[in-house]
C-alpha beads as a LAMMPS data file, in Angstrom:
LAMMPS data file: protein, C-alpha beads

361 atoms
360 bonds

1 atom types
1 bond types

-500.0 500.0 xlo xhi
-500.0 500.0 ylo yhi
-500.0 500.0 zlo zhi

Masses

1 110.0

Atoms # bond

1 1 1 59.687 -41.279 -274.123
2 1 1 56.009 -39.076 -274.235
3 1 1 52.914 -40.625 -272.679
4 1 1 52.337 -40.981 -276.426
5 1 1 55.223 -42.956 -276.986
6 1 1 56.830 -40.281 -279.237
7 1 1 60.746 -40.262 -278.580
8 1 1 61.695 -36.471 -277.120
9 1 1 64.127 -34.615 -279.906
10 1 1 66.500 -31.357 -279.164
11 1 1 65.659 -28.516 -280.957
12 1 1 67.812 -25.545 -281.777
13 1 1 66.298 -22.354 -280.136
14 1 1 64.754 -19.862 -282.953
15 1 1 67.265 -17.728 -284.728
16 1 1 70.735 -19.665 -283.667
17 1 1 72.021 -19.569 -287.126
18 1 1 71.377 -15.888 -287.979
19 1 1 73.613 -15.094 -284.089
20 1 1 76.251 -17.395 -285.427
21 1 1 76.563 -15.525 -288.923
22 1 1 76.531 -12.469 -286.895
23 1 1 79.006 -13.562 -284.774
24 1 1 81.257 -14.699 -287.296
25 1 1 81.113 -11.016 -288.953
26 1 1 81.904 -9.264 -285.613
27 1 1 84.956 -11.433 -285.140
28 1 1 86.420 -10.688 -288.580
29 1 1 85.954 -6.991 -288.057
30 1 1 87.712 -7.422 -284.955
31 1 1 90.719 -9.221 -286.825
32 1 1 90.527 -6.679 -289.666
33 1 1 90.831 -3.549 -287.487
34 1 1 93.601 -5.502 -285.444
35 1 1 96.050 -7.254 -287.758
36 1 1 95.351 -6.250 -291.343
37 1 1 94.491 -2.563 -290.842
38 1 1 97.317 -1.916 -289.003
39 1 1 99.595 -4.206 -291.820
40 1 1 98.111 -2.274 -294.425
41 1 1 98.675 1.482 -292.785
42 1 1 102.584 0.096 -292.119
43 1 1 103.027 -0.835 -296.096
44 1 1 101.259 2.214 -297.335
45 1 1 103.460 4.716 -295.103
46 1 1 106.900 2.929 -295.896
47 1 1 105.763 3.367 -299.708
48 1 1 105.185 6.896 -299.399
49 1 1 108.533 6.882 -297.417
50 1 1 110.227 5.406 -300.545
51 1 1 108.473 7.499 -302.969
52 1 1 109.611 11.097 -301.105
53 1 1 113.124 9.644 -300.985
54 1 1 112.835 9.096 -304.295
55 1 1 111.539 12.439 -305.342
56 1 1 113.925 13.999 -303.212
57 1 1 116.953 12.449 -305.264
58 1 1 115.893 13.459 -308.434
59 1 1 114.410 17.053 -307.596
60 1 1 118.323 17.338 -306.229
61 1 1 119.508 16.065 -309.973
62 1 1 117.411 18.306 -311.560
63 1 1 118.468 21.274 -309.806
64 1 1 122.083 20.436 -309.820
65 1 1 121.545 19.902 -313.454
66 1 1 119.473 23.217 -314.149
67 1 1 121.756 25.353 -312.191
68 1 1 124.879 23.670 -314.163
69 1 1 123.428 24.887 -317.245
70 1 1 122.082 28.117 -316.382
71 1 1 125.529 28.901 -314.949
72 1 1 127.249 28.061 -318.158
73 1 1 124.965 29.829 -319.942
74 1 1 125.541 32.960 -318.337
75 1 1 129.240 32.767 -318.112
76 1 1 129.358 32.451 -321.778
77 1 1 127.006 35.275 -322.408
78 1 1 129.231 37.700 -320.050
79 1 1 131.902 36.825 -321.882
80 1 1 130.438 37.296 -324.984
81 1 1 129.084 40.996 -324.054
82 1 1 132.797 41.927 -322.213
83 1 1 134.194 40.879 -325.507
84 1 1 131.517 43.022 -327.822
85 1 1 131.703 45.810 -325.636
86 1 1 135.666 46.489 -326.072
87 1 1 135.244 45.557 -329.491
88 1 1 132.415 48.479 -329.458
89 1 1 134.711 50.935 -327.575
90 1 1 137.581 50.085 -329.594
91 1 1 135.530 50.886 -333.049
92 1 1 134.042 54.087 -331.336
93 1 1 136.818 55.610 -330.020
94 1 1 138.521 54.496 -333.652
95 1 1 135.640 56.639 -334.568
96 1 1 136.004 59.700 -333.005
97 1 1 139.302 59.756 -333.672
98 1 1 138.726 59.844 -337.581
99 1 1 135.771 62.212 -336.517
100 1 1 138.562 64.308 -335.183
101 1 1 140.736 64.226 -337.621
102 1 1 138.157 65.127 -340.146
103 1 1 136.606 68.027 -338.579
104 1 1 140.318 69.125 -338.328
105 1 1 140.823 69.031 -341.854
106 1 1 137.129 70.971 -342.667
107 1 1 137.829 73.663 -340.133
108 1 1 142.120 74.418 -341.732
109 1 1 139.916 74.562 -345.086
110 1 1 137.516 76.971 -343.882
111 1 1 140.585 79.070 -342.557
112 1 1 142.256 78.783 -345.595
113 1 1 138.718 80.276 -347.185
114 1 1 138.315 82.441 -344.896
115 1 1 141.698 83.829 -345.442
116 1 1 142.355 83.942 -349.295
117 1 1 138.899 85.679 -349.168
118 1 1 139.994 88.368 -347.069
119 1 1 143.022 88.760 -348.726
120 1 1 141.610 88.769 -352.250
121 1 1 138.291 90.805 -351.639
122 1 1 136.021 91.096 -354.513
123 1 1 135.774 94.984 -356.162
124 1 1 132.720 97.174 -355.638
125 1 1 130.072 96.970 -357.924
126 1 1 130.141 99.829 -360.407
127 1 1 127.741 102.038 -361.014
128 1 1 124.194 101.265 -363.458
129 1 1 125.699 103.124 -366.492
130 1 1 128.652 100.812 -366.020
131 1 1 131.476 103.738 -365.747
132 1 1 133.741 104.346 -362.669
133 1 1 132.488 107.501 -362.260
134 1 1 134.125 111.100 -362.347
135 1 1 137.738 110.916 -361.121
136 1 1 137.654 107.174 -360.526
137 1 1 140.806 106.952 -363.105
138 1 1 139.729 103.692 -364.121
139 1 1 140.833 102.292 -360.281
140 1 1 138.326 100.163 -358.323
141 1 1 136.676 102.065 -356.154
142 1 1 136.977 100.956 -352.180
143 1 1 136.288 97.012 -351.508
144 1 1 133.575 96.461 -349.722
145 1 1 134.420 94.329 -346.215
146 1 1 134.498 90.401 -347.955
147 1 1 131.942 88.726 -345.652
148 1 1 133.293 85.404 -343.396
149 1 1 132.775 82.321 -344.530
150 1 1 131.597 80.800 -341.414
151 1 1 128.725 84.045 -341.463
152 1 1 127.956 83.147 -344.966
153 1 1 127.410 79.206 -343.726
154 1 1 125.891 80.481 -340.689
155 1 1 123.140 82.895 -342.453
156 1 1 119.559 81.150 -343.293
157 1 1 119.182 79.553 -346.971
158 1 1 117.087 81.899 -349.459
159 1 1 114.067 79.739 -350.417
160 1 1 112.199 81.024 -353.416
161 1 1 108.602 82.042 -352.616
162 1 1 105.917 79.100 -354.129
163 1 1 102.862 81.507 -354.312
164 1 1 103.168 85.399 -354.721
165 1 1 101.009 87.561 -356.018
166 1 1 101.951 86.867 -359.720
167 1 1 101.205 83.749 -359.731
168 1 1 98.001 82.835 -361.310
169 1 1 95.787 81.175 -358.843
170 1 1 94.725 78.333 -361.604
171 1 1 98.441 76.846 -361.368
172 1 1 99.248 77.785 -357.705
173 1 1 101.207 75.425 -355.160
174 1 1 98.529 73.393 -353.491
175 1 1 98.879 74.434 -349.610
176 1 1 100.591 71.153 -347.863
177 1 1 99.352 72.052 -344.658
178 1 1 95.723 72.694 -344.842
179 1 1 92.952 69.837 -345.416
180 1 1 89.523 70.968 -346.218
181 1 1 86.104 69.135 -345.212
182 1 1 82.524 69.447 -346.288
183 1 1 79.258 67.307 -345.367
184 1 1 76.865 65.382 -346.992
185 1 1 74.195 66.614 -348.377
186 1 1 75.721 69.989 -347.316
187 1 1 74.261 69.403 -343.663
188 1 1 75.204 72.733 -341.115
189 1 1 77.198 71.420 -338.287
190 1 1 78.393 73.344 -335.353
191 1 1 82.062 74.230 -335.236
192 1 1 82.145 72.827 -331.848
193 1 1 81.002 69.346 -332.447
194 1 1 83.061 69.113 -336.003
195 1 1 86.071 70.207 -333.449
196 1 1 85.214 67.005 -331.492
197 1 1 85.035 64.574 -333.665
198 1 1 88.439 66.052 -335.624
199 1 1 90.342 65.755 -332.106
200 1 1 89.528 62.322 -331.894
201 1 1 90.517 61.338 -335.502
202 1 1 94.035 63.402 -334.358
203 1 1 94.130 61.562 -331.453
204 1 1 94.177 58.237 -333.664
205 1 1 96.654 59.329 -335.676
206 1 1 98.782 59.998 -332.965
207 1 1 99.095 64.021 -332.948
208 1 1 97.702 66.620 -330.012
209 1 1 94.453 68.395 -330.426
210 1 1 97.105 71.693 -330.315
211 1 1 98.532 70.301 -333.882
212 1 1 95.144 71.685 -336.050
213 1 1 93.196 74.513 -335.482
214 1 1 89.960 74.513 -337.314
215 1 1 88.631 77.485 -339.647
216 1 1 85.055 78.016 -340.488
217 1 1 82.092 79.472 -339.186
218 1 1 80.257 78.517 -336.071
219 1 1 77.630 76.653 -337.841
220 1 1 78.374 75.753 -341.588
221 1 1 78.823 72.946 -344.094
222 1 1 82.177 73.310 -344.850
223 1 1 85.346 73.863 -343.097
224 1 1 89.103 74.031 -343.150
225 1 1 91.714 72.343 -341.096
226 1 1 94.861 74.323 -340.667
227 1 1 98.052 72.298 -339.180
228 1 1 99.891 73.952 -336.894
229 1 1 104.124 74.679 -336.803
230 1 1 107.098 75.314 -338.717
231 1 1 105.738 74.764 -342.625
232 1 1 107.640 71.367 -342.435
233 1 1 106.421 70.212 -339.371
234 1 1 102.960 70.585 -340.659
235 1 1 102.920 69.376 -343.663
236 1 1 104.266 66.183 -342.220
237 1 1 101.148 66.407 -339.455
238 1 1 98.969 67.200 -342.355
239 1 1 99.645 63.857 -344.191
240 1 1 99.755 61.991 -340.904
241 1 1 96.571 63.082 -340.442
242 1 1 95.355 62.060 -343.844
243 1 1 96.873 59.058 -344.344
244 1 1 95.443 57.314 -341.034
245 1 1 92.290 58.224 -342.575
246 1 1 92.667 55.699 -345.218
247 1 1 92.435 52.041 -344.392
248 1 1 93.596 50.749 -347.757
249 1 1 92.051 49.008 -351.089
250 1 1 89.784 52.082 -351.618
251 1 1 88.502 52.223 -347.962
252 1 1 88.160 54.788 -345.460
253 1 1 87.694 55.236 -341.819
254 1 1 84.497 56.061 -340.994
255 1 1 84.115 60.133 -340.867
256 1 1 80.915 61.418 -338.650
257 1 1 79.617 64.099 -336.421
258 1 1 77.084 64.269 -334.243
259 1 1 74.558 66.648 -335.176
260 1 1 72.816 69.058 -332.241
261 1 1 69.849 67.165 -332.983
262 1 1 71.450 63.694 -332.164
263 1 1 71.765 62.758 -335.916
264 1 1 74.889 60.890 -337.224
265 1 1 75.636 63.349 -340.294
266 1 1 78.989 62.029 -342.754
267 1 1 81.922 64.473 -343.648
268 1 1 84.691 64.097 -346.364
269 1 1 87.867 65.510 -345.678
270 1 1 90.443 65.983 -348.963
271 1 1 93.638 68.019 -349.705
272 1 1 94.188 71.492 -350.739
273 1 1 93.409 71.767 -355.216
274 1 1 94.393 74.246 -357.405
275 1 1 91.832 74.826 -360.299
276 1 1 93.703 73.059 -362.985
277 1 1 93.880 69.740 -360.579
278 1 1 90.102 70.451 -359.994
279 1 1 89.176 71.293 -363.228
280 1 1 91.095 67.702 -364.439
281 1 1 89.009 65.717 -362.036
282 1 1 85.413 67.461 -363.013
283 1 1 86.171 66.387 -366.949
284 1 1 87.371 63.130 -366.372
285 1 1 84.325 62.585 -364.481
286 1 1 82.664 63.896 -367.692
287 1 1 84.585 61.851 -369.951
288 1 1 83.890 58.595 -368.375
289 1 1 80.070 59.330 -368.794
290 1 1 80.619 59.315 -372.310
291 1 1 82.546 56.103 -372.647
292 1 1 79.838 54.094 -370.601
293 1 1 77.690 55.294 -373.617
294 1 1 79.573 54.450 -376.097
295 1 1 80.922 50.866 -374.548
296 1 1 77.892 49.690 -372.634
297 1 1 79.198 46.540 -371.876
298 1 1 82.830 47.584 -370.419
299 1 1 82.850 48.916 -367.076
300 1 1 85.388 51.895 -366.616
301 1 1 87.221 53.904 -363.157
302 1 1 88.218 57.210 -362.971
303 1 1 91.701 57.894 -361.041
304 1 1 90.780 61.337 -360.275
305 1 1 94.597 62.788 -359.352
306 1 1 95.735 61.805 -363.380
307 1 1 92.057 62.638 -365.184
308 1 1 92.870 58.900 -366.141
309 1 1 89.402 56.584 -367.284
310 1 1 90.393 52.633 -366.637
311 1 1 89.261 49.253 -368.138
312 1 1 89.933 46.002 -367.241
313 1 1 92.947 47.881 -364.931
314 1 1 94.442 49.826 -368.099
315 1 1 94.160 52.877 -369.277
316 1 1 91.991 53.689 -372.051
317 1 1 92.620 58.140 -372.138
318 1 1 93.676 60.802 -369.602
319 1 1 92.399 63.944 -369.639
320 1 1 95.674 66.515 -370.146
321 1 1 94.452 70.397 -368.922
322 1 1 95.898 72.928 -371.528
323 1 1 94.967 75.785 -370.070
324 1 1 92.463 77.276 -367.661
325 1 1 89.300 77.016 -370.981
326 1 1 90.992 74.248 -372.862
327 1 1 91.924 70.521 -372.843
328 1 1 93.098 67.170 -374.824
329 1 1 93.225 63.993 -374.501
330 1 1 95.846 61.431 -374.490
331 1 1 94.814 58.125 -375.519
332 1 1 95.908 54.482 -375.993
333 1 1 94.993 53.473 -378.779
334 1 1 95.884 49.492 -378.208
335 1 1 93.104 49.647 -375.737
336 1 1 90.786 51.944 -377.804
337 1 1 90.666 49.576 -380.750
338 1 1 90.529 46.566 -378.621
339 1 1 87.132 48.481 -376.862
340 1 1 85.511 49.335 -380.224
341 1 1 85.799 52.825 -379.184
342 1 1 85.390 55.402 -381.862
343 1 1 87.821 58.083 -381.074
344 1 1 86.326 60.765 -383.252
345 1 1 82.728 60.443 -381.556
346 1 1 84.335 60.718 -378.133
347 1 1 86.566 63.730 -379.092
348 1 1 83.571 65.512 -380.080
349 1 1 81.183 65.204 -377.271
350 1 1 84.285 65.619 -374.889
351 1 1 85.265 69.179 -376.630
352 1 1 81.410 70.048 -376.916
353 1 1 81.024 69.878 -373.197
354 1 1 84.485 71.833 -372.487
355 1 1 83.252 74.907 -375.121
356 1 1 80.017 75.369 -374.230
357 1 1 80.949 75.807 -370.473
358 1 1 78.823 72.310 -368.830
359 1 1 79.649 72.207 -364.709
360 1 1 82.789 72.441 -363.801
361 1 1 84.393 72.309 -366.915

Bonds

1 1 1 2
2 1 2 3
3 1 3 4
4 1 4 5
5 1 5 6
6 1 6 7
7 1 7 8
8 1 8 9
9 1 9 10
10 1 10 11
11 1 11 12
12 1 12 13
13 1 13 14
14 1 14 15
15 1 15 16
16 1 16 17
17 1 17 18
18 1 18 19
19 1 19 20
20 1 20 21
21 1 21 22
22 1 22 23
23 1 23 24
24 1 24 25
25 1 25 26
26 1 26 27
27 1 27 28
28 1 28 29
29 1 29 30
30 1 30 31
31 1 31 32
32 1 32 33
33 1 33 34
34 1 34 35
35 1 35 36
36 1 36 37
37 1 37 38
38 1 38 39
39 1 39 40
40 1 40 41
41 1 41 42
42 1 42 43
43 1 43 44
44 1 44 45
45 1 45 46
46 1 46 47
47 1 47 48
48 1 48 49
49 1 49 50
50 1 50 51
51 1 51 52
52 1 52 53
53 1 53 54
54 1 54 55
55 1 55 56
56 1 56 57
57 1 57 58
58 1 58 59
59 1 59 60
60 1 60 61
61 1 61 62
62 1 62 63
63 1 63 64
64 1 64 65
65 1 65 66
66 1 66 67
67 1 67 68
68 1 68 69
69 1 69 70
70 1 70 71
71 1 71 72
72 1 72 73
73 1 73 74
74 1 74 75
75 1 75 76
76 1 76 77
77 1 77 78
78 1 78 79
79 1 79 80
80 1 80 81
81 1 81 82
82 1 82 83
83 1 83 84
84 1 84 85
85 1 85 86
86 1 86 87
87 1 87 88
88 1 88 89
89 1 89 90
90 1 90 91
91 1 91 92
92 1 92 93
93 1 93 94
94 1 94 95
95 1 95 96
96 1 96 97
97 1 97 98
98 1 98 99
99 1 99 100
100 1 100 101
101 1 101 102
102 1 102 103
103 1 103 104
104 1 104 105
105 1 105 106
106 1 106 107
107 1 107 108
108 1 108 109
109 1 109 110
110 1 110 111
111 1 111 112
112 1 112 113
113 1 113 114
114 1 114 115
115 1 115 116
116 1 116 117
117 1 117 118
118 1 118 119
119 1 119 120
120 1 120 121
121 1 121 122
122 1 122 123
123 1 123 124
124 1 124 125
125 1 125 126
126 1 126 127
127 1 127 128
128 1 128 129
129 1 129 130
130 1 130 131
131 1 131 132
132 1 132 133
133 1 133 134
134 1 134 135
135 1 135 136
136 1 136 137
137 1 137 138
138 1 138 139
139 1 139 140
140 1 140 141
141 1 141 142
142 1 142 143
143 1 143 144
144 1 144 145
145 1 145 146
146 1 146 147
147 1 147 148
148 1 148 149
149 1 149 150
150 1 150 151
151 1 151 152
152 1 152 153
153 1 153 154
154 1 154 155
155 1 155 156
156 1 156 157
157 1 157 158
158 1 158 159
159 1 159 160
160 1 160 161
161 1 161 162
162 1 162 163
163 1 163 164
164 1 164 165
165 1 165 166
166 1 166 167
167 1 167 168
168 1 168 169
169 1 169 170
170 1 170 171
171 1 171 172
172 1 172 173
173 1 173 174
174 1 174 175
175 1 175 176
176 1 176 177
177 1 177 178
178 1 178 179
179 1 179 180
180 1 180 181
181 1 181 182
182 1 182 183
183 1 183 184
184 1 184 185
185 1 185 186
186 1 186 187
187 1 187 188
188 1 188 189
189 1 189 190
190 1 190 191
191 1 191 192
192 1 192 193
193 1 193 194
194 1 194 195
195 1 195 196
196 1 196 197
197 1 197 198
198 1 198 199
199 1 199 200
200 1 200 201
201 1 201 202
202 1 202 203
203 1 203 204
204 1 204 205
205 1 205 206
206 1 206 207
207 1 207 208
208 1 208 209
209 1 209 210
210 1 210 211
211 1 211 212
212 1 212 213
213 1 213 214
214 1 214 215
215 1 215 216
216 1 216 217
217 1 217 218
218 1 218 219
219 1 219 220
220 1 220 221
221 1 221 222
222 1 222 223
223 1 223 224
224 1 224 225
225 1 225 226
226 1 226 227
227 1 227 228
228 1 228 229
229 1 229 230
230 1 230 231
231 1 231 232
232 1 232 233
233 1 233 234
234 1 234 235
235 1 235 236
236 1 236 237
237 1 237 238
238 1 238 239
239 1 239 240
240 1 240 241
241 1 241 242
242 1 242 243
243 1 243 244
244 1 244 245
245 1 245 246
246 1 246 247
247 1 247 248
248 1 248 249
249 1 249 250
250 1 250 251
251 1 251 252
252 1 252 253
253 1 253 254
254 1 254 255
255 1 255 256
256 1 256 257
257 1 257 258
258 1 258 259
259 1 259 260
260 1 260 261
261 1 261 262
262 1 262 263
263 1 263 264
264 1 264 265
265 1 265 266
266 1 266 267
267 1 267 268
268 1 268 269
269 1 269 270
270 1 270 271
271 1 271 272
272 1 272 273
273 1 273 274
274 1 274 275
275 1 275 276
276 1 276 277
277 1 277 278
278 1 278 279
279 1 279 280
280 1 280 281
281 1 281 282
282 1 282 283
283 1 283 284
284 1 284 285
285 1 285 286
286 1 286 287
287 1 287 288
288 1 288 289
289 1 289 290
290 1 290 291
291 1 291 292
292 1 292 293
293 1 293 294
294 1 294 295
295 1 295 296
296 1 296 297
297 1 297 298
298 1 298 299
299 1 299 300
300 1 300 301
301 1 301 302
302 1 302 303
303 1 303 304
304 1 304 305
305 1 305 306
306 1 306 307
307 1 307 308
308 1 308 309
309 1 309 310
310 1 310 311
311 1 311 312
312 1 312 313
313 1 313 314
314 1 314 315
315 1 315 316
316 1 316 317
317 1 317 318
318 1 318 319
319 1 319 320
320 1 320 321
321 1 321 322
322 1 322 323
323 1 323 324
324 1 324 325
325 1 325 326
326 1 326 327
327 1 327 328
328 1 328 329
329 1 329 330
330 1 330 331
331 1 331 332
332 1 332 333
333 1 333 334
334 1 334 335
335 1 335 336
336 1 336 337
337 1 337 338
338 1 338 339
339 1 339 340
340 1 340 341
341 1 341 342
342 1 342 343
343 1 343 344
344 1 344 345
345 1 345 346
346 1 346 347
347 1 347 348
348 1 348 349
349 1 349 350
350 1 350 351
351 1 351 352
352 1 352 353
353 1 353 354
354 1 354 355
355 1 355 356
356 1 356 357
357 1 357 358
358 1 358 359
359 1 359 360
360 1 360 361
């Protein structure tokens, strides 16, 4: 006991409890990183052990399965082409045979032409007045030498000529291998851009720049583009040409030039006409001005290649070209009556216009 006669009592230092839970945290660590990390790191690595076993196994299955298949697969399909290639052989040799044989039979029946036409050669043509002439004796003068027949097959077919000089120009053959082009509002264009922007449109269409050469002046508003090649040959280009040009349902592809002054200037290219097919298209235009007075509330179209007018997607008249100053019409008169169209009026300011000589007409 104190001089006071207070009883002495032990006291814990300061801070003893906080060291012990300190303590106590250190010594788990220590028995984490010994026993269970190294538990842990064992279970997770014979797992992964088992796992690539197992993957292992069943990659091996599905390649022994794959290959079994693929194998199969391609033993049947070589069997399939050995089989369809003798059966291909078989038919073409079959062919060539009868190929043979044919070509045997054409050629003894050209011989036998051949020969009854030498044998039996046509007489000489007589004279113009018809008579054998003086001291002919009524014989046949000498035969001519009878042509082969393989010369006769070999010798170019006679085509008759389209467009001669008798032909009148207002019923000539449209040309099948020329296109012609003008520009709007009759803009002057250089040849050499025009050139350009044609090349390109060939390009599209899938022909060479060499396939068109074009005609015109160096700086104009109009020009013509001539396909090149056998007459054939072009024509075909020709309506390559204008048939990629047309994108269908009534549209186009775009058609510009640059101008030399930078401007984007529009050009219309269109076949070759003869005046009768543009003299059909000018008075059907005509004509379908005077139905839209007479029949305000119908709308009508023109289909310019028949001088047809159109309402409702029937035709109401065509325009039928008589002659290079005359013309008729043709009408249906189902749709005429159903329109309230008076057929009399029409006629009359239709053959009014052709008479007294309007545009075109």
């Amino acid at each position: 006991m104190s001089k006071d006669g207070n009883t002495n009592r032990s006291r814990s230092p300061k801070g003893s409890k906080e060291d012990d839970g300190e303590s106590m945290e250190s010594k788990l660590m220590v028995l984490w990183k010994k026993q269970i990390e190294p538990l842990m790191a064992e279970q997770n690595e014979a797992r992964d052990k088992v796992l690539a076993e197992q993957n292992e196994v069943r990659d091996t299955a599905v390649k022994s399965l794959v290959c079994g298949l693929v194998s199969s697969e391609v033993k049947r399909l070589e069997e399939k082409m050995d089989s369809g290639f003798v059966e291909v052989h078989t038919k073409v040799d079959s062919g060539f045979v009868g190929v043979d044989k044919r070509f045997g039979t054409v050629n003894e029946a050209l011989a036998r032409i051949e020969q009854a036409i030498t044998s039996n050669p046509a007489p000489a043509p007589l004279p113009s007045g018809g008579s054998l002439g003086p001291g002919a004796s009524g014989a046949a003068s000498a035969p001519l030498a009878a042509p082969s027949y393989a010369g006769i097959l070999a010798s170019p077919p006679q085509h008759p000529v389209a467009n001669d000089v008798t032909t009148p120009s207002f019923n000539r053959r449209a040309n099948p291998t020329k296109l012609f082009s003008n520009f709007h509002a009759r803009e002057k264009v250089s040849k050499d851009k025009f050139t350009a922007a044609i090349v390109t449109l060939a390009l599209e269409a899938n022909l060479a720049d060499s396939d068109v050469s074009i005609l015109g002046d160096r700086l104009d508003d109009r020009y013509e583009l001539q396909f090149l090649g056998e007459p054939r040959i072009a024509a075909v280009k020709t309506l390559q040409f204008y048939e990629s040009l047309q994108l269908g349902r009534g549209k186009w592809k775009p058609q510009f030039v640059t101008s030399d002054d930078g401007r984007q200037i529009q050009f219309y290219i269109a076949p070759d006409k003869n005046p009768c097919q543009m003299r059909r298209e000018i008075l059907s235009k005509h004509l379908k001005v005077i139905l839209e007075g007479l029949a305000i509330s119908t709308e009508f179209f023109v289909k310019k290649t028949s001088g047809s007018i159109y309402a409702n997607k029937r035709v109401v008249v065509s325009v039928v070209i008589t002659g290079p100053e005359s013309a008729r019409l043709d009408w249906c008169h189902g749709k005429r009556i159903e329109l309230g169209i008076d057929q009399g009026e029409v006629e009359s300011q239709f053959g009014n216009y052709v008479v007294s000589g309007g545009p075109g007409s």
